[in-house]
C-alpha positions in Angstrom: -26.5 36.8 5.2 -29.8 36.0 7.2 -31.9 36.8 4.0 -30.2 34.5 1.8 -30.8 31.9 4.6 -34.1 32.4 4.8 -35.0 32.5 1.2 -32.5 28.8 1.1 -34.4 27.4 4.4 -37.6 26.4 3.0 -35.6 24.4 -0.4 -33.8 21.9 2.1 -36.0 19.5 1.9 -36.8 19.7 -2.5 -32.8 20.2 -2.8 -32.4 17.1 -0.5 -34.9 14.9 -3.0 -32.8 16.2 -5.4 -29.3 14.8 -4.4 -30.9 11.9 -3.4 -32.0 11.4 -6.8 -29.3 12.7 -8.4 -26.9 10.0 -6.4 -29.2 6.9 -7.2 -29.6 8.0 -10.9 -25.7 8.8 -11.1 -23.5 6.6 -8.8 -24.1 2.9 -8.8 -23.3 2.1 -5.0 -26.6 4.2 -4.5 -28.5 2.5 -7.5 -28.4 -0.8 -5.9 -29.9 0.1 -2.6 -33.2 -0.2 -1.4 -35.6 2.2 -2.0 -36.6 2.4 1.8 -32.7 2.9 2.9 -32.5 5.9 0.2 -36.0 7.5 1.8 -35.1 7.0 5.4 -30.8 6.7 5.9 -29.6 8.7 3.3 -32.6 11.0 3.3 -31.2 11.8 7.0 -27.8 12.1 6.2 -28.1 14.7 3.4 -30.5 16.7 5.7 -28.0 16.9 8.1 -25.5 18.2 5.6 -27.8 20.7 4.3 -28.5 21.9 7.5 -24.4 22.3 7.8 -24.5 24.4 4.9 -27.8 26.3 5.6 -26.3 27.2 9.2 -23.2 28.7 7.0 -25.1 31.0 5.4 -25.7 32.5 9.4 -22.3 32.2 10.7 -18.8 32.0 9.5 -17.7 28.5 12.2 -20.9 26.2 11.1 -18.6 23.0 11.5 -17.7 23.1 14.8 -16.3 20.4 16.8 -19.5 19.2 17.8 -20.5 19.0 13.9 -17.5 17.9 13.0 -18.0 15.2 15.5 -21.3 14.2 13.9 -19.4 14.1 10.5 -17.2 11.6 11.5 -19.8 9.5 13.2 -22.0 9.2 10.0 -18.5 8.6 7.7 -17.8 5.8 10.2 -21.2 4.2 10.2 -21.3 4.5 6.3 -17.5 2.8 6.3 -19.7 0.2 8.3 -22.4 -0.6 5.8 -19.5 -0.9 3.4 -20.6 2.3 1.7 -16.9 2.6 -0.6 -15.1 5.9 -0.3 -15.6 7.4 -3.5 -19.3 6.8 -3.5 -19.6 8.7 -0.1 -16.7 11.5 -1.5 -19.1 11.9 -4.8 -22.2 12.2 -2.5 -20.7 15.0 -0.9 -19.8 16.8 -4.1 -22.9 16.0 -5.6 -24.9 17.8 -2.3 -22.2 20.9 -2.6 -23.1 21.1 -6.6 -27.1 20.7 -6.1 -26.2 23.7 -2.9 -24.0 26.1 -5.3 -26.7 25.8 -8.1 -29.6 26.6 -6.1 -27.4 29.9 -4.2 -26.7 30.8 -7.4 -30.7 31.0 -8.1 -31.5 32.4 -4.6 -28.8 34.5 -4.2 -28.1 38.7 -4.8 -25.0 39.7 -6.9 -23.6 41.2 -3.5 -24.1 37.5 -1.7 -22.1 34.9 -4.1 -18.8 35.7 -2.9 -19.3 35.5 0.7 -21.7 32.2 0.1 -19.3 30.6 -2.0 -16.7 31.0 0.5 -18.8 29.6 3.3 -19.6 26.3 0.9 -15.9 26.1 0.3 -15.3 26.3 4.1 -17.5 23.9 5.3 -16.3 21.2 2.4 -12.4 22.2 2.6 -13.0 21.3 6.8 -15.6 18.3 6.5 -13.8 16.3 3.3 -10.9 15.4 5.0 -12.2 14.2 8.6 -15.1 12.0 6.7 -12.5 10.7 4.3 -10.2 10.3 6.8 -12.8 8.8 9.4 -14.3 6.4 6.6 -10.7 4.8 5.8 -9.9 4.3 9.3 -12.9 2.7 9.7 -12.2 0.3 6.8 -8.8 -0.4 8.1 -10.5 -1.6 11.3 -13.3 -3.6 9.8 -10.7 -5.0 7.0 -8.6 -5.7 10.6 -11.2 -7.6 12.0 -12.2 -9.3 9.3 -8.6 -10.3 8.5 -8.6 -11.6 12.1 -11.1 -14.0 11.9 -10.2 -15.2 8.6 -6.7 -16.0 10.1 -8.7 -18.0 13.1 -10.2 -19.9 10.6 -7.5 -21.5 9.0 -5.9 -22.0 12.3 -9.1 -24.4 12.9 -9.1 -25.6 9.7 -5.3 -26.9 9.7 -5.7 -28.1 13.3 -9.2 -29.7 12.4 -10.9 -27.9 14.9 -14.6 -26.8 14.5 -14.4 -24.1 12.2 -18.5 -23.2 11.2 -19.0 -20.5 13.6 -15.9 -19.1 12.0 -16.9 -19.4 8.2 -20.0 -17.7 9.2 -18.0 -14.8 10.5 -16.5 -14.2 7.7 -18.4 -14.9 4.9 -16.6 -17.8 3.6 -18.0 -20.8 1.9 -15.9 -23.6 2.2 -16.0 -26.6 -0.8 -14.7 -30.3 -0.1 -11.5 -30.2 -2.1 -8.5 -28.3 -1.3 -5.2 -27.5 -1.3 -2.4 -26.4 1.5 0.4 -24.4 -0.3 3.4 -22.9 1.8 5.5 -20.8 0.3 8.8 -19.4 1.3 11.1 -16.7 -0.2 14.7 -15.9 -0.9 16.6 -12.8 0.5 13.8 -10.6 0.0 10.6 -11.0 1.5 7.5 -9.3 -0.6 5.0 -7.4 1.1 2.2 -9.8 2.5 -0.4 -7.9 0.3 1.8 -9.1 -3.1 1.6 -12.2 -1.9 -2.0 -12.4 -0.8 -3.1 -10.5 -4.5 -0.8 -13.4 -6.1 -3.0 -15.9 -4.2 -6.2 -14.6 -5.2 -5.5 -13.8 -8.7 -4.9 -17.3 -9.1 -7.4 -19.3 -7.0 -10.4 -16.3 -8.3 -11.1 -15.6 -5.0 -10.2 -14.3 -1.5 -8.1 -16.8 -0.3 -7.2 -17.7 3.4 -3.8 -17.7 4.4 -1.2 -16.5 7.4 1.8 -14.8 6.2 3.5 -15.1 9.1 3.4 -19.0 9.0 3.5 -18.6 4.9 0.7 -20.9 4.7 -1.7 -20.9 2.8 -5.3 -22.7 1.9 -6.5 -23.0 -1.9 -9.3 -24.7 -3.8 -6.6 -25.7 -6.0 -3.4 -24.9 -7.2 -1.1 -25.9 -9.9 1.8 -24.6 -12.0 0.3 -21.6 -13.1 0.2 -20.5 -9.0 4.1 -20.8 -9.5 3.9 -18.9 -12.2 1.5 -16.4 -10.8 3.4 -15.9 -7.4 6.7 -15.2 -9.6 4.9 -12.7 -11.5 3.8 -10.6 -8.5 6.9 -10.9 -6.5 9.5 -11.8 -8.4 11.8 -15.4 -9.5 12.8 -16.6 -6.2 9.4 -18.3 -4.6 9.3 -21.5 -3.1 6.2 -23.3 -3.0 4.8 -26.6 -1.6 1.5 -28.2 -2.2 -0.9 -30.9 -0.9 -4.0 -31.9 -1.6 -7.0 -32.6 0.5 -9.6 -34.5 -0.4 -12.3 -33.1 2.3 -12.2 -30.6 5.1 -11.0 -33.4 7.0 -7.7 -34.1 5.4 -6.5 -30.1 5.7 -4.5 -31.0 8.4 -2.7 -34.0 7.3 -2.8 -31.9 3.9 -0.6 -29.6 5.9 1.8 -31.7 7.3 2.7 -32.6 4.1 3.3 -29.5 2.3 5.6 -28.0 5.3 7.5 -31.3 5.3 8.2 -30.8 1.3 9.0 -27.4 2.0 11.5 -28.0 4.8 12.8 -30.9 2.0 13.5 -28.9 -0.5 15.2 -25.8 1.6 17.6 -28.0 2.7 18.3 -29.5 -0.5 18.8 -25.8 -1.6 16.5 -26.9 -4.8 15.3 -24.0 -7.0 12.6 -21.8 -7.3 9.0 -23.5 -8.2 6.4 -25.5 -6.7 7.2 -29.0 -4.8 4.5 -31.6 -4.6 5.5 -34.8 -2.9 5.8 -37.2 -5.7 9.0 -34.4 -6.9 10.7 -35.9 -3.4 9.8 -39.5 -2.7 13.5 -40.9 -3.1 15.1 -37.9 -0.8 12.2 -37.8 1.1 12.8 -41.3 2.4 16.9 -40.6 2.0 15.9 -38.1 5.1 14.9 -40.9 7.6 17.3 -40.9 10.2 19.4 -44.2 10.3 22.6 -45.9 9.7 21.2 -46.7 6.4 21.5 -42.6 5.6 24.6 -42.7 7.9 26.3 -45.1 5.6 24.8 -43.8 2.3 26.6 -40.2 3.5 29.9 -41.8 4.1 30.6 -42.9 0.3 31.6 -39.6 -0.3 34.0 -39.0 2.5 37.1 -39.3 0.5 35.9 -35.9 -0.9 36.4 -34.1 2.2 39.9 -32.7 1.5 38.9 -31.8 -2.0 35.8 -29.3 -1.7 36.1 -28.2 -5.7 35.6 -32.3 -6.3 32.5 -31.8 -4.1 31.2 -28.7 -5.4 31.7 -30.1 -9.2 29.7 -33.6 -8.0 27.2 -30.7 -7.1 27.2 -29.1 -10.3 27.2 -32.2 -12.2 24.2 -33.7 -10.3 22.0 -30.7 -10.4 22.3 -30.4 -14.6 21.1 -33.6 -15.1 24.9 -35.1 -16.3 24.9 -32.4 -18.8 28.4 -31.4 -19.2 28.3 -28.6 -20.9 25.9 -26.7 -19.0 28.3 -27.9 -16.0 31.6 -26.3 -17.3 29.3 -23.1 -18.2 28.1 -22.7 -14.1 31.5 -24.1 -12.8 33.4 -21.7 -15.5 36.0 -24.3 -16.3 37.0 -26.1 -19.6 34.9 -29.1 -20.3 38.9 -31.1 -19.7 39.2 -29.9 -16.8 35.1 -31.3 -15.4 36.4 -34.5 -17.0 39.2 -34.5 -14.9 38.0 -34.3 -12.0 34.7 -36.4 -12.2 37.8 -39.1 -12.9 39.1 -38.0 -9.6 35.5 -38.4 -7.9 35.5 -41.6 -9.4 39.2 -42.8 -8.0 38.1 -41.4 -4.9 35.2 -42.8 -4.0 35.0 -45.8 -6.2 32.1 -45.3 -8.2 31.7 -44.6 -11.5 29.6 -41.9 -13.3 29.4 -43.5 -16.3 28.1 -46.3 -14.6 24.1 -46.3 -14.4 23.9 -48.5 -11.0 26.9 -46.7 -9.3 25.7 -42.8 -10.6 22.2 -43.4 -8.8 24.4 -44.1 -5.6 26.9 -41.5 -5.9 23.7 -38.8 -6.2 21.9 -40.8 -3.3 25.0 -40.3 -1.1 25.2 -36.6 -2.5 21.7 -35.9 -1.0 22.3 -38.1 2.1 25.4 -35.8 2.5 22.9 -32.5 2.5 20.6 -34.0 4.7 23.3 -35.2 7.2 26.2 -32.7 7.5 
């Protein structure tokens, strides 16, 4: 078809104006840039693509490896300038639509099927290496960027200079904020349900390492329980601290892993732990004949696990009996019963205000000292 390429050589540059008015007009990615970078980058690029198409009007292989290679390159470089997908994808279709339009003008009866088929070629080859090459390129800048994010909470929780590393990646950081860890139960949700939990709530890309399941907020509250158990389900976990300044993220820290660790091994329930929730066991979990002692009240129980395992029960209702006899599926007689027995046992008395405080004090000195 050497006519029809050159009666389509001398429109590259009009048809070129065209889609480049066409994708400023109709795609908003391309409305917000500069004029200059739309005269001079993407001027270039769709040039280059014409030329693709103008060269398939000659010969049946027009993207080669070498142009092929050239694709890629400019997909990459666009996934760079953080150019999204689809607004590159619609460029393309918008260049093959301007094209097909201006064949259809140029073109003899006897030439449409055999320059359709070449446009068709040329996109069917080039759509999937440049959206291919643009999302790998993504992935690898998203990688980086992920990277450095990660390096700066590391400096932030070890209160290590961290400005360099906020500059890297684009973070501003505030005075106030929180350190949240968060843990799960026998399944473990994807790190990205976690991290879209974590920004939802805190309105913002949010800095945390899954791997340590640590995480650092502006602030964070109930409704971050609530969010978190939305996303990924009833059984999260969560610790919080606050910081009043940059430099109290690390103590901050400390803080919200030791409530964490707390309330694993208290085997409390799912929600979120500050440490006001665990001052008494908190201090119960100093090491000490005082906590050896404490756990010792209730060794009379050790040849009678259903007595201990009803103490249990008892303890974490609140004294509510019925709720008790409901998770323990016995008769409310037969919980009676045998809080009497814990109470002949050990001594102490449920009933009893002073002596109930002890008996749950020794309960919890018993979890934290097996």
């Amino acid at each position: 078809m050497a006519d029809l390429h050159t009666r389509m050589a001398p429109r590259v540059r009009e048809l070129t104006g065209e889609v480049v008015a066409r994708c400023a007009a109709e795609l908003p990615f391309y409305r917000d840039l500069p004029r200059e970078v739309l005269e001079g980058e993407v001027t270039r690029s769709v040039t280059a693509v014409f030329g693709l198409l103008l060269r398939a009007l000659r010969r049946q292989d027009a993207v080669g490896p070498g142009e092929l290679a050239r694709l890629i390159d400019w997909s990459a470089r666009r996934a760079e300038q953080r150019v999204p997908l689809e607004a590159a994808l619609a460029a393309y279709l918008i260049g093959a639509e301007t094209w097909w339009r201006a064949l259809g003008a140029a073109a003899e009866p006897h030439e449409m099927a055999e320059a359709g088929a070449g446009l068709l070629g040329c996109l069917r080859t080039a759509m999937p290496a440049v959206a291919l090459a643009h999302q790998q390129a993504l992935e690898d800048i998203s990688g980086e960027d992920k990277r450095v994010r990660r390096a700066l909470l590391a400096a932030l929780l070890g209160g290590r200079p961290h400005e360099a590393l906020a500059d890297a990646a684009g973070v501003e950081l505030g005075q106030g904020h929180e350190v949240v860890c968060f843990a799960f139960g026998q399944t473990t949700p994807p790190p990205r349900l976690v991290q879209s939990a974590l920004d939802a709530h805190a309105g913002t890309l949010v800095l945390a390492d899954h791997a340590e399941g640590i995480a650092l907020l502006p602030s964070a509250g109930e409704a971050l329980w609530e969010t978190m158990t939305a996303a990924v389900g009833g059984d999260a976990l969560l610790s919080a601290a606050a910081a009043a300044d940059l430099g109290g993220v690390p103590e901050a820290a400390e803080e919200a892993r030791g409530v964490l660790e707390l309330v694993q091994r208290l085997g409390r329930p799912p929600g979120l732990y500050r440490f006001d929730d665990v001052l008494v066991e908190y201090q119960l979990a100093r090491p000490g004949n005082g906590l050896t002692r404490l756990a010792a009240k209730l060794d009379p129980l050790d040849g009678h696990p259903y007595l201990l395992e009803t103490l249990r029960a008892y303890v974490r209702r609140g004294h509510n009996r019925r709720q008790t006899s409901l998770d323990l599926h016995i008769h409310r007689n037969t919980l009676d019963y045998r809080l009497h027995r814990v109470a002949a046992l050990t001594g102490l008395d449920l009933t009893v205000p002073a002596e109930a405080r002890l008996l749950e004090a020794a309960l919890t000195a018993r979890t934290l000292n097996p």
